[in-house]
Biopython code that builds the backbone (N, CA, C, O; Angstrom):
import numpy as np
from Bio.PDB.StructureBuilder import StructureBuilder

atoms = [
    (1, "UNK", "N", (-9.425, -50.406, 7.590)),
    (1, "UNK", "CA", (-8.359, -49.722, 6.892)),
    (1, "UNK", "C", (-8.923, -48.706, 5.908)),
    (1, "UNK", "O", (-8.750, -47.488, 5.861)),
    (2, "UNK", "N", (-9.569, -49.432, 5.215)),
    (2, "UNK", "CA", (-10.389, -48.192, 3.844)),
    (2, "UNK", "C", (-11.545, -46.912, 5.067)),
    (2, "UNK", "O", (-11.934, -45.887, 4.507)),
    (3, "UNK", "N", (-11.795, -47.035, 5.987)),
    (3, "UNK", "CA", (-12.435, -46.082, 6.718)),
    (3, "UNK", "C", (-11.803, -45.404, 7.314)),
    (3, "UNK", "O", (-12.357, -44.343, 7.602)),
    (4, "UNK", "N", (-10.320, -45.596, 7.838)),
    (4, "UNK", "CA", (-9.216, -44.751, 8.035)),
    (4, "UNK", "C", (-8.871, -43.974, 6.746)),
    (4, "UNK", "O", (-8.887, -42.761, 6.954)),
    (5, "UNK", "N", (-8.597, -44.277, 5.617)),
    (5, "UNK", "CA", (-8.121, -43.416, 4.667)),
    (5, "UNK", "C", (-9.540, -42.715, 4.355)),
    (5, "UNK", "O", (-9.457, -41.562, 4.777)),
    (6, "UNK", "N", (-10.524, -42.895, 3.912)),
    (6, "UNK", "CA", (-11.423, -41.818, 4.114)),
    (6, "UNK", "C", (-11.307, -41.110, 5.205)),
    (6, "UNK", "O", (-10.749, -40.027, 5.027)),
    (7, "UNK", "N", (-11.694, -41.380, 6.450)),
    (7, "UNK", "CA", (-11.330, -40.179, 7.682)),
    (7, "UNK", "C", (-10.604, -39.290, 7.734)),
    (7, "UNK", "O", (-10.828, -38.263, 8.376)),
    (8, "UNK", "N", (-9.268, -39.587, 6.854)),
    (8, "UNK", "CA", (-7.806, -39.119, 6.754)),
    (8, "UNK", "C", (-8.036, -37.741, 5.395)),
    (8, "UNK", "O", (-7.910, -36.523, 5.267)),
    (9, "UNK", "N", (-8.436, -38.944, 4.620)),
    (9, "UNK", "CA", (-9.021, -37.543, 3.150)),
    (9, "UNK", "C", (-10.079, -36.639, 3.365)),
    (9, "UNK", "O", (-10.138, -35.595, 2.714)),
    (10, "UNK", "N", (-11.209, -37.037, 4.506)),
    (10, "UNK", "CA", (-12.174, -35.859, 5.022)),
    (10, "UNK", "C", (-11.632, -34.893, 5.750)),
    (10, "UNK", "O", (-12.128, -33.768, 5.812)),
    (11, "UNK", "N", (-10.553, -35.249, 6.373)),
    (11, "UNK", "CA", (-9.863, -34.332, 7.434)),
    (11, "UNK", "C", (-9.192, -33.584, 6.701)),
    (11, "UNK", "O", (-9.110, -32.410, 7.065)),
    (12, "UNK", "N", (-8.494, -33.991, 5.444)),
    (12, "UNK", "CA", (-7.572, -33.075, 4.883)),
    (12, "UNK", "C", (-8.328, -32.402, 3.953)),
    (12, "UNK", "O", (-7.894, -31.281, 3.686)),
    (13, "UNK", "N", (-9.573, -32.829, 3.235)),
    (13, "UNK", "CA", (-9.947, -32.041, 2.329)),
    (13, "UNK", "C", (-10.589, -31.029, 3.630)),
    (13, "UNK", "O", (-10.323, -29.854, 3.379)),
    (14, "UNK", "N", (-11.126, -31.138, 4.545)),
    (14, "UNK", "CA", (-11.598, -29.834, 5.630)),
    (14, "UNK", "C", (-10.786, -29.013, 6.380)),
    (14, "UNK", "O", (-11.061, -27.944, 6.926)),
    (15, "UNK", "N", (-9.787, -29.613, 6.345)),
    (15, "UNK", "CA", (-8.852, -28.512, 6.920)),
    (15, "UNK", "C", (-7.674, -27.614, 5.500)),
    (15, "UNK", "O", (-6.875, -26.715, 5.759)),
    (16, "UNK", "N", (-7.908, -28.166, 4.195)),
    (16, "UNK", "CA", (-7.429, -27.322, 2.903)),
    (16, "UNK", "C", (-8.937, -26.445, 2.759)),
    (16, "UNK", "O", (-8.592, -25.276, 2.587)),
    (17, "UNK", "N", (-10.385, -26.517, 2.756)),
    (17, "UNK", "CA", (-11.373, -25.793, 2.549)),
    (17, "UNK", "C", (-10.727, -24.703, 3.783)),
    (17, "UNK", "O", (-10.158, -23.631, 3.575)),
    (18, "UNK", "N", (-10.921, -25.139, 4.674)),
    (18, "UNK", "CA", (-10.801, -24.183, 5.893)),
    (18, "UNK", "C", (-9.755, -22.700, 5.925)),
    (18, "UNK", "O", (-9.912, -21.547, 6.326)),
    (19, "UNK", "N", (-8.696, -23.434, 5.298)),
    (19, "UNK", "CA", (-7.751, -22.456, 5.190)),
    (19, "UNK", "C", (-7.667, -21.962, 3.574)),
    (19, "UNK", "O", (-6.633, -21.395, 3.221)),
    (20, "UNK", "N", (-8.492, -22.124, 2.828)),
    (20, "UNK", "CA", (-9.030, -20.976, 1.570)),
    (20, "UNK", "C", (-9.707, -20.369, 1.868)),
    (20, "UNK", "O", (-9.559, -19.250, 1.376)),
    (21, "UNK", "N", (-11.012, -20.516, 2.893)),
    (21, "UNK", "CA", (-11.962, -19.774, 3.326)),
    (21, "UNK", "C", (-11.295, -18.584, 4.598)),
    (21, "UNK", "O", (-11.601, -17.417, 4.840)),
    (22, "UNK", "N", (-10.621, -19.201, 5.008)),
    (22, "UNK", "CA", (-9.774, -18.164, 6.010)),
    (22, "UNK", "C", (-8.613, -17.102, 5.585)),
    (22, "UNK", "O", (-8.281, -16.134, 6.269)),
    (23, "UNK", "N", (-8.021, -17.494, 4.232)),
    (23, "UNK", "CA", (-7.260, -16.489, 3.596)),
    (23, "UNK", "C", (-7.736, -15.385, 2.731)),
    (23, "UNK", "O", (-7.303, -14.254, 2.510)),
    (24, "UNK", "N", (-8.886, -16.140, 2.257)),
    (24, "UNK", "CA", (-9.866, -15.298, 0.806)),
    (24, "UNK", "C", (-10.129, -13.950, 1.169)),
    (24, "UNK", "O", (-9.880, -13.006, 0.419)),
    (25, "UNK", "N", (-10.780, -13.804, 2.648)),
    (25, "UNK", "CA", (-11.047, -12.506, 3.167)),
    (25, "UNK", "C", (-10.071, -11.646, 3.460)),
    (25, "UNK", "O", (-10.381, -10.457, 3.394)),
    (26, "UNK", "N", (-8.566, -12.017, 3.878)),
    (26, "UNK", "CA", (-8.093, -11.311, 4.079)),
    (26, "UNK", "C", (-7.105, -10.467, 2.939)),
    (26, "UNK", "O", (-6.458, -9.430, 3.086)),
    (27, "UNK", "N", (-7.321, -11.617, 1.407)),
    (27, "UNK", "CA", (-6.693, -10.643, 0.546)),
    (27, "UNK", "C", (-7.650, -9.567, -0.010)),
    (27, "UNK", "O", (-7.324, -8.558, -0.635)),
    (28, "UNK", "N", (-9.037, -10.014, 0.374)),
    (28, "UNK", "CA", (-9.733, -8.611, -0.304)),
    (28, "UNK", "C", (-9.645, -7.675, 0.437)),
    (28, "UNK", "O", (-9.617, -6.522, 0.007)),
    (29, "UNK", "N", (-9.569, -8.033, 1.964)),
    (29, "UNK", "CA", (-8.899, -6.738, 2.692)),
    (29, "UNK", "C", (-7.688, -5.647, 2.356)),
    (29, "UNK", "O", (-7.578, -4.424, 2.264)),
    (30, "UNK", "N", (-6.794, -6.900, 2.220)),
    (30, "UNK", "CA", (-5.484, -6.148, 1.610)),
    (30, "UNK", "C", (-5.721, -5.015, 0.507)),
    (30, "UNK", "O", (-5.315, -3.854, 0.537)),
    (31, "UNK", "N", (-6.699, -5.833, -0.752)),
    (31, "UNK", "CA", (-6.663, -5.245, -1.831)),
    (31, "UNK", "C", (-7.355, -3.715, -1.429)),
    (31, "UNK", "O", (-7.095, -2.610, -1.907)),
    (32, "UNK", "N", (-8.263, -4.069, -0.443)),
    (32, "UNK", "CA", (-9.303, -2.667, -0.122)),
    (32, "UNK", "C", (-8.447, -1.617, 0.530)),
    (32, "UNK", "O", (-8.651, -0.403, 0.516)),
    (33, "UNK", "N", (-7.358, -2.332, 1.162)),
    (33, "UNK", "CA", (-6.382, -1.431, 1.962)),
    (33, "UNK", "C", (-5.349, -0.711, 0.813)),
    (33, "UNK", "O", (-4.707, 0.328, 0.966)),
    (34, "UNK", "N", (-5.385, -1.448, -0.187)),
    (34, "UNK", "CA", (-4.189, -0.883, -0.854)),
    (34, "UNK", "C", (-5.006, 0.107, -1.969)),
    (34, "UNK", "O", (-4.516, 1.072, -2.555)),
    (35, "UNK", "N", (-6.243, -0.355, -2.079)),
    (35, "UNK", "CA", (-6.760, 0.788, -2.885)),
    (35, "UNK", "C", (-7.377, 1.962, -2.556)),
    (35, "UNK", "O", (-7.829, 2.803, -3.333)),
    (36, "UNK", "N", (-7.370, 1.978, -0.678)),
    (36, "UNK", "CA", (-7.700, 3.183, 0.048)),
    (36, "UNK", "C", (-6.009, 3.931, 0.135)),
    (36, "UNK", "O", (-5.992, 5.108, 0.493)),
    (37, "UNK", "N", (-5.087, 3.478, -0.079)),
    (37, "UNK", "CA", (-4.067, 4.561, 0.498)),
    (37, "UNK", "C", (-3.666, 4.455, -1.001)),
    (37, "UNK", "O", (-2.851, 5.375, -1.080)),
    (38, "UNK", "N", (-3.735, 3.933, -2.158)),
    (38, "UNK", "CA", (-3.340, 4.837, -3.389)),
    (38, "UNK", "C", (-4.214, 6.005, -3.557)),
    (38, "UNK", "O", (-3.738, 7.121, -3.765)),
    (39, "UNK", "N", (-5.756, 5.740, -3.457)),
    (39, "UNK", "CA", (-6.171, 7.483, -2.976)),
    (39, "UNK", "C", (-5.334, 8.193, -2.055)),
    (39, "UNK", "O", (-4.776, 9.277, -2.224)),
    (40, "UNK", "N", (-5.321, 7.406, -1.018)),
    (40, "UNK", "CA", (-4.828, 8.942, -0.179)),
    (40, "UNK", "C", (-3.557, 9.541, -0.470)),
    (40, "UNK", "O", (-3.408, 10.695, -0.068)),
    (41, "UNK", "N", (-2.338, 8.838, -1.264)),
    (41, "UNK", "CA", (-1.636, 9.164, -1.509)),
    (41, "UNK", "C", (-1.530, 9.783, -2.602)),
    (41, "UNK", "O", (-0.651, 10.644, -2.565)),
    (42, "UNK", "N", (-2.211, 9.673, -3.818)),
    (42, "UNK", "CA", (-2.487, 10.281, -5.146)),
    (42, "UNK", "C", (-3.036, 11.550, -4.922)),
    (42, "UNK", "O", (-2.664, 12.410, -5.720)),
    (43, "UNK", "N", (-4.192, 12.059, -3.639)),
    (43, "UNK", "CA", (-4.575, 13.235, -3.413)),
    (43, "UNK", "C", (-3.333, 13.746, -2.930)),
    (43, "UNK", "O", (-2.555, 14.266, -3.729)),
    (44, "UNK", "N", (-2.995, 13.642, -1.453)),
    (44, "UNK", "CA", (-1.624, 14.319, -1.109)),
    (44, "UNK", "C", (-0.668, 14.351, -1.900)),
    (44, "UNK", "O", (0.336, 14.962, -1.533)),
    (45, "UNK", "N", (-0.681, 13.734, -3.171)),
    (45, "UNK", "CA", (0.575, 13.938, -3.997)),
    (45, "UNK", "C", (0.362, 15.155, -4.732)),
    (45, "UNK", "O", (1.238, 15.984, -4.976)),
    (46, "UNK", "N", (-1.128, 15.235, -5.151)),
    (46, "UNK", "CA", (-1.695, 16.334, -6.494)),
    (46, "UNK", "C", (-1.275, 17.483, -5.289)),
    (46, "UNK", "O", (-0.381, 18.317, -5.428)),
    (47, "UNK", "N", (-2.165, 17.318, -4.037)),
    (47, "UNK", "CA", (-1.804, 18.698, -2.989)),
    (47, "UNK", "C", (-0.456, 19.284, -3.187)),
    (47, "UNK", "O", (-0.316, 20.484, -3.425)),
    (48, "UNK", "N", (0.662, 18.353, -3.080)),
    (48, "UNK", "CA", (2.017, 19.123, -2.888)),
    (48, "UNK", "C", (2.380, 19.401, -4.372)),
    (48, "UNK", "O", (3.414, 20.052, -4.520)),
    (49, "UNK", "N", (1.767, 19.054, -5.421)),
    (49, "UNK", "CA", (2.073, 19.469, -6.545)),
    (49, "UNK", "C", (1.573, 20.660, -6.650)),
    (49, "UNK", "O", (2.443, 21.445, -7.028)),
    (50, "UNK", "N", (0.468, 21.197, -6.471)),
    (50, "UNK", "CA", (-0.090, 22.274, -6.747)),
    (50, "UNK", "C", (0.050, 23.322, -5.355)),
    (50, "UNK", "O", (-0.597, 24.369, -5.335)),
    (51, "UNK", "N", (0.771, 23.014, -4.438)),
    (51, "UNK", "CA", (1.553, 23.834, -3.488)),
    (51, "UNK", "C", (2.711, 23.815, -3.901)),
    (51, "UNK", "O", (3.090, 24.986, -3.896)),
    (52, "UNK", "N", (3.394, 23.253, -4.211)),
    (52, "UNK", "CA", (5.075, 23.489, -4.954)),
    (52, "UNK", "C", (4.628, 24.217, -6.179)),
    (52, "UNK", "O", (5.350, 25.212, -6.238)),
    (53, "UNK", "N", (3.794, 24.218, -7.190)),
    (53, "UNK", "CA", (3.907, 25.155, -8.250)),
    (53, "UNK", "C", (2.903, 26.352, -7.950)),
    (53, "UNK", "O", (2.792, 27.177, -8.857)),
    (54, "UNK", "N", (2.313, 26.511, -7.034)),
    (54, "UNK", "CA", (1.772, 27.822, -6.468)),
    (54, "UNK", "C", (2.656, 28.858, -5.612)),
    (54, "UNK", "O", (2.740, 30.017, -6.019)),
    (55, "UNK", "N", (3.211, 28.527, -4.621)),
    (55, "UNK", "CA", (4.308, 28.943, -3.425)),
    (55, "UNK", "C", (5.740, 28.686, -3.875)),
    (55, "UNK", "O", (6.583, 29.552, -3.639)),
    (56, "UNK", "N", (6.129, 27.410, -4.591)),
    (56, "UNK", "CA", (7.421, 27.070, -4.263)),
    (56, "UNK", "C", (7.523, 25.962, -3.673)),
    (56, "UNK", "O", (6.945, 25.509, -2.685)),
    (57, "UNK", "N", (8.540, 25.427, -4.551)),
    (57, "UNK", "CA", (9.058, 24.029, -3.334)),
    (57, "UNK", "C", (9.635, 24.091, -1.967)),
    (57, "UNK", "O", (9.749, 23.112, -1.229)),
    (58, "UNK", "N", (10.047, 25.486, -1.632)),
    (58, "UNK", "CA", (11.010, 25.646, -0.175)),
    (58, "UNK", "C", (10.089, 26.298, 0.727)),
    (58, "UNK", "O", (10.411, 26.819, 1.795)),
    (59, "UNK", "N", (8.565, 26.223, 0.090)),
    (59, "UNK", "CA", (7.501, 27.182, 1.112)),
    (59, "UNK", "C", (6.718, 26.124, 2.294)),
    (59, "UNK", "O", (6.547, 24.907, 2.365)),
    (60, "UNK", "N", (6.461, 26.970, 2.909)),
    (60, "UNK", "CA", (5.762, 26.543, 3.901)),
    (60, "UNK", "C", (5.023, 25.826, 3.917)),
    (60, "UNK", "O", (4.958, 24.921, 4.749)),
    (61, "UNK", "N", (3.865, 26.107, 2.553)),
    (61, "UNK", "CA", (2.556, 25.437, 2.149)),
    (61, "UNK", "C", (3.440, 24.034, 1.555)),
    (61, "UNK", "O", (3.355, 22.969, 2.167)),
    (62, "UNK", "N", (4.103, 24.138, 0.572)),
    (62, "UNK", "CA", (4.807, 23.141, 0.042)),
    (62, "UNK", "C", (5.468, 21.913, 1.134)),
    (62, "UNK", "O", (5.317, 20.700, 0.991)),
    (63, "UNK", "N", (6.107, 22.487, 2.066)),
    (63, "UNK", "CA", (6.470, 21.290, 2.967)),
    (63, "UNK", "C", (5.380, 21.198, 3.942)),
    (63, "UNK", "O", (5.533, 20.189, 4.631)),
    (64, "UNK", "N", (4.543, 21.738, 4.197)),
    (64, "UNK", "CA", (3.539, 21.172, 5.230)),
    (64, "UNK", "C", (2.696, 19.949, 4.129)),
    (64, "UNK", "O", (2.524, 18.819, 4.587)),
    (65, "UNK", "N", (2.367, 20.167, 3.159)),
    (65, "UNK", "CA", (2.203, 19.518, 1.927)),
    (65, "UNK", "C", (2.856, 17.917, 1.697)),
    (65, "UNK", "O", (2.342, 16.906, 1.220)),
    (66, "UNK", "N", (4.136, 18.165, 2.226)),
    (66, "UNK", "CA", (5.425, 17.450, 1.768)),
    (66, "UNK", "C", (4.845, 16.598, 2.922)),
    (66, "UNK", "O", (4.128, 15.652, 2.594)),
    (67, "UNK", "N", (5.022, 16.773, 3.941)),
    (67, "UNK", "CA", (5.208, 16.570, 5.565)),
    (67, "UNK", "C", (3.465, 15.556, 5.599)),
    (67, "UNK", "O", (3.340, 14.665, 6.439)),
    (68, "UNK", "N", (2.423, 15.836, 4.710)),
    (68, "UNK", "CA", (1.176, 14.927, 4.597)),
    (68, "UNK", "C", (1.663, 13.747, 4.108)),
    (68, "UNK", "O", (1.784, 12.635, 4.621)),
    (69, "UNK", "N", (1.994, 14.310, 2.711)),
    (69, "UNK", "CA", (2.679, 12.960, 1.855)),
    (69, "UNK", "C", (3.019, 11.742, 2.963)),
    (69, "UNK", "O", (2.412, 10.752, 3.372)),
    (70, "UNK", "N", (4.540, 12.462, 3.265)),
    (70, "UNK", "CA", (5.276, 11.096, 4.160)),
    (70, "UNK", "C", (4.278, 10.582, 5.023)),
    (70, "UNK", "O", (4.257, 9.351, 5.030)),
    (71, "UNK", "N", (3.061, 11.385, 6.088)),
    (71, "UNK", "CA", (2.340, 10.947, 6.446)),
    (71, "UNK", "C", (1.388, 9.719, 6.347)),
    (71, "UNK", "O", (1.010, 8.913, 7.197)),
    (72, "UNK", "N", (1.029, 9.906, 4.490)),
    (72, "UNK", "CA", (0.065, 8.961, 4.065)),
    (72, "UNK", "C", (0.967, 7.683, 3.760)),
    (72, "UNK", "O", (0.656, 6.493, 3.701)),
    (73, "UNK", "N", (2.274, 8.373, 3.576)),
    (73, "UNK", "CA", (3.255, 7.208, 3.245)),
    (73, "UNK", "C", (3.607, 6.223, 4.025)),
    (73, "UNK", "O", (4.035, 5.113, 3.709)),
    (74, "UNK", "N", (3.380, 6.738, 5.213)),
    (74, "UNK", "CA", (3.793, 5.996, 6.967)),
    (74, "UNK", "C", (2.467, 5.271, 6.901)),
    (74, "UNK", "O", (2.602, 4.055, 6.757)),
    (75, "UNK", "N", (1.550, 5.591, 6.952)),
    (75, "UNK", "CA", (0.589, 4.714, 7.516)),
    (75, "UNK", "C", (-0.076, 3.912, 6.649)),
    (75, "UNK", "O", (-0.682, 2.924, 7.062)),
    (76, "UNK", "N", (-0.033, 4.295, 5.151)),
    (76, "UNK", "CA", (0.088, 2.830, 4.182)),
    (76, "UNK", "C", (1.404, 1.802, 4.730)),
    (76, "UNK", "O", (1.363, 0.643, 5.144)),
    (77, "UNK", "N", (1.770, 2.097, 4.672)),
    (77, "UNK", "CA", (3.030, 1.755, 5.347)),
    (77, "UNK", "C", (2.561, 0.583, 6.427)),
    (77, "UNK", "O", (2.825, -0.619, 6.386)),
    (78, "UNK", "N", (1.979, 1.131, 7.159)),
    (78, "UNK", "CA", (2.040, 0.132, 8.788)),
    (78, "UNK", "C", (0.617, -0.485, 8.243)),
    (78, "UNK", "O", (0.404, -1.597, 8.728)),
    (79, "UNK", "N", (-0.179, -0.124, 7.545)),
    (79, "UNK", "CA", (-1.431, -1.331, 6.892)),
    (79, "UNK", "C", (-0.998, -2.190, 6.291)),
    (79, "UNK", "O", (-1.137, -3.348, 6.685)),
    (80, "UNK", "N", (-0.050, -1.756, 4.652)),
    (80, "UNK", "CA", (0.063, -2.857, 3.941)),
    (80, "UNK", "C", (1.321, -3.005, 3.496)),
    (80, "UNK", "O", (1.612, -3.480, 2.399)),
    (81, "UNK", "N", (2.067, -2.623, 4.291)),
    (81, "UNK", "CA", (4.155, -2.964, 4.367)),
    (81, "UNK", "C", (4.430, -2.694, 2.692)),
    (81, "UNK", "O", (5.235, -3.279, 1.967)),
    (82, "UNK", "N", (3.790, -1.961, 2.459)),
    (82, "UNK", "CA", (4.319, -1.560, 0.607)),
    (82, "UNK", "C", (4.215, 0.411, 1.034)),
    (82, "UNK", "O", (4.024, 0.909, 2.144)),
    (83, "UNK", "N", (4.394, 1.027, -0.117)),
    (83, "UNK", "CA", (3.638, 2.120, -0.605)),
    (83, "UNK", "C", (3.785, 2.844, -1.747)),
    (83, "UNK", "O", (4.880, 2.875, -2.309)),
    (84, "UNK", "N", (2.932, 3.375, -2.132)),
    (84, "UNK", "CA", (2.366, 3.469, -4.173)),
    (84, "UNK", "C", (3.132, 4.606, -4.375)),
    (84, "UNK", "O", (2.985, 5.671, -3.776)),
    (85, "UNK", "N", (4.009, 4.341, -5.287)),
    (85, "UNK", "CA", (4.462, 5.668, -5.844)),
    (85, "UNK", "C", (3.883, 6.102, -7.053)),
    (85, "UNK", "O", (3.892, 5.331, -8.012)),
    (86, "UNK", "N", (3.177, 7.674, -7.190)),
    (86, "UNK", "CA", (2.557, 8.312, -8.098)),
    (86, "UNK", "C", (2.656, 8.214, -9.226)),
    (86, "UNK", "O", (1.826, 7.821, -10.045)),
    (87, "UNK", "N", (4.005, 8.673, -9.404)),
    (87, "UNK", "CA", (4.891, 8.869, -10.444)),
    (87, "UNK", "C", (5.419, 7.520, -11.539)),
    (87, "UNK", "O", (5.484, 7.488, -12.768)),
    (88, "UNK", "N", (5.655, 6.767, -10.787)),
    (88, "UNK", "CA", (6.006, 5.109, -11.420)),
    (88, "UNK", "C", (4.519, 4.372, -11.507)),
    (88, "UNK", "O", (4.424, 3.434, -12.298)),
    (89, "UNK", "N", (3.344, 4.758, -10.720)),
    (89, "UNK", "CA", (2.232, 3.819, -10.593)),
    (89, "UNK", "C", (2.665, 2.716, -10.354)),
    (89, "UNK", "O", (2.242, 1.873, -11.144)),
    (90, "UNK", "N", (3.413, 2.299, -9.509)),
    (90, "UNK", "CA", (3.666, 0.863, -8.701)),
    (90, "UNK", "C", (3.486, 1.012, -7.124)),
    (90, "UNK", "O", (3.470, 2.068, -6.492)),
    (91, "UNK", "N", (3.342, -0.406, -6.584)),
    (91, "UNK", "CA", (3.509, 0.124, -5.330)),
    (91, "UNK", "C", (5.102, -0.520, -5.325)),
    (91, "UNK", "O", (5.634, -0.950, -6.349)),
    (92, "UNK", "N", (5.783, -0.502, -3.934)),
    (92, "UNK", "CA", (7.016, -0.345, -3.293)),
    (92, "UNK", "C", (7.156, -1.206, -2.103)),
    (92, "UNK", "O", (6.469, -1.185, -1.081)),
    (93, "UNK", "N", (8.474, -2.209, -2.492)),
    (93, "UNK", "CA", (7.948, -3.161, -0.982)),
    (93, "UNK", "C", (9.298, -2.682, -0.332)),
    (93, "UNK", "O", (9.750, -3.556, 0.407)),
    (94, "UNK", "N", (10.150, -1.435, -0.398)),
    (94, "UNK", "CA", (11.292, -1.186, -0.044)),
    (94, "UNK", "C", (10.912, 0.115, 0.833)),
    (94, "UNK", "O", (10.712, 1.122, 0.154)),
    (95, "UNK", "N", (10.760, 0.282, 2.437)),
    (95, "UNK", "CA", (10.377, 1.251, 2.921)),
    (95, "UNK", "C", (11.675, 2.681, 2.248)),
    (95, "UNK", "O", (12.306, 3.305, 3.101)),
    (96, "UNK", "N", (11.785, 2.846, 1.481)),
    (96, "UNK", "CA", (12.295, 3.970, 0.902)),
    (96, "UNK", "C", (12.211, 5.590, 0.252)),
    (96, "UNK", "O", (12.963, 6.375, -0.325)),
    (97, "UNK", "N", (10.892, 5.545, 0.709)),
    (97, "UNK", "CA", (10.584, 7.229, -0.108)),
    (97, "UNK", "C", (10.894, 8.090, 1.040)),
    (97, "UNK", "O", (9.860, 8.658, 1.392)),
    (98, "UNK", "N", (11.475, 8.278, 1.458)),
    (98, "UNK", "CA", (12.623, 9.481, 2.571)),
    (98, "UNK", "C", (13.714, 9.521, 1.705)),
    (98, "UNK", "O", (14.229, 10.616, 1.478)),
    (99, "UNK", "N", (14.228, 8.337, 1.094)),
    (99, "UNK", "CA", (15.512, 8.632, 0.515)),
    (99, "UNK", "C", (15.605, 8.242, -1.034)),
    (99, "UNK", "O", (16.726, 8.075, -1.515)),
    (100, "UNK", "N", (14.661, 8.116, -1.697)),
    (100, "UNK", "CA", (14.468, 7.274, -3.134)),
    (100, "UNK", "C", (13.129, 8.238, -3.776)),
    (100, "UNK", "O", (12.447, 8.051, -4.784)),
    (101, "UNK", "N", (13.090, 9.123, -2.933)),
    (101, "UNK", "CA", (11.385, 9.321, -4.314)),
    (101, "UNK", "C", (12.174, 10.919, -4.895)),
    (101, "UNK", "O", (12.883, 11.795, -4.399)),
    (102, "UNK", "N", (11.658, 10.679, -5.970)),
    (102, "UNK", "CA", (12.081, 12.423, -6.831)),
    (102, "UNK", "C", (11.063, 12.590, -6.677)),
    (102, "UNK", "O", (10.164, 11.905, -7.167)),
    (103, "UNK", "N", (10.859, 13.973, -5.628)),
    (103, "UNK", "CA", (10.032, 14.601, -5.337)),
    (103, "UNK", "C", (9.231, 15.653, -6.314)),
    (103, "UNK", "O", (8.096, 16.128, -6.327)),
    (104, "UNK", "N", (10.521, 15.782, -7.198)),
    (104, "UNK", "CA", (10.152, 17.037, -8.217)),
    (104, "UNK", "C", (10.413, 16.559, -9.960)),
    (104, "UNK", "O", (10.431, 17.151, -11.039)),
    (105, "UNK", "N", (10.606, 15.043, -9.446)),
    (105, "UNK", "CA", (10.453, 14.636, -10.965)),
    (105, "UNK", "C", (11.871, 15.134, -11.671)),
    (105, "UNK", "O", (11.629, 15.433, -12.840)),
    (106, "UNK", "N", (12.923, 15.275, -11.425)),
    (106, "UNK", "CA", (13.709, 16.005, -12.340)),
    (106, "UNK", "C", (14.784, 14.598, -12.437)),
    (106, "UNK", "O", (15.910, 14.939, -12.799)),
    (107, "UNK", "N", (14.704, 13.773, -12.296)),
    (107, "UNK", "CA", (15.406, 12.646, -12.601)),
    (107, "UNK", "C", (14.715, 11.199, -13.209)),
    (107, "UNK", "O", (13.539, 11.039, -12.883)),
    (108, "UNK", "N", (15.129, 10.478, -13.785)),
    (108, "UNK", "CA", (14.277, 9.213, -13.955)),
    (108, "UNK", "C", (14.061, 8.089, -13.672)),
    (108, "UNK", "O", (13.115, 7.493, -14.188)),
]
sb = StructureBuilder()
sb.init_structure("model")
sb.init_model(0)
sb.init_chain("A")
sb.init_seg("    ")
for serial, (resi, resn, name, xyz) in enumerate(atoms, 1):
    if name == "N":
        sb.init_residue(resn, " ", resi, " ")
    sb.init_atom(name, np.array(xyz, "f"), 0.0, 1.0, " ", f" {name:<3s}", serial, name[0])
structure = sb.get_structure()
């Protein structure tokens, strides 16, 4: 009986190690993922800033600009089901910046 409940507590303390050792890696992934697309999104953000106040917001340069953004926004997106907004410095677990981001800051 007492060699069954040890067997029982080796099994469970190895299969709770097992699955800390199997999650640990994948949040530093996450974290590495989420701190590669707040770059990429913080650059494409400065880009369309400084194409909207060079050209204009209705220019060409400005929405090809615009048109990266959502880009970097999509594919943070499909890595880490969030994405960082500039402006607030948070990330976002609501796929919403098509219809929720002030693009030009003129609201709060």
């Amino acid at each position: 009986m007492t060699r069954l409940r040890f067997e029982n507590a080796l099994g469970a303390f190895a299969l709770g190690a097992a699955l800390l050792f199997a999650t640990a890696p994948k949040a530093a992934a996450d974290d590495h993922g989420r701190t590669r697309c707040q770059r990429m999104v913080e650059k494409a953000q400065d880009k369309y800033r400084h194409e909207a106040h060079e050209h204009g917001r209705h220019s060409r340069q400005a929405e090809r600009a615009r048109a990266r953004l959502n880009n970097a926004w999509d594919r943070c997106w499909n890595r880490t089901h969030g994405w960082y907004d500039p402006y607030r410095r948070e990330w976002r677990t609501e796929r919403d910046w098509d219809r929720n981001y002030d693009w030009d800051r003129d609201r709060d």
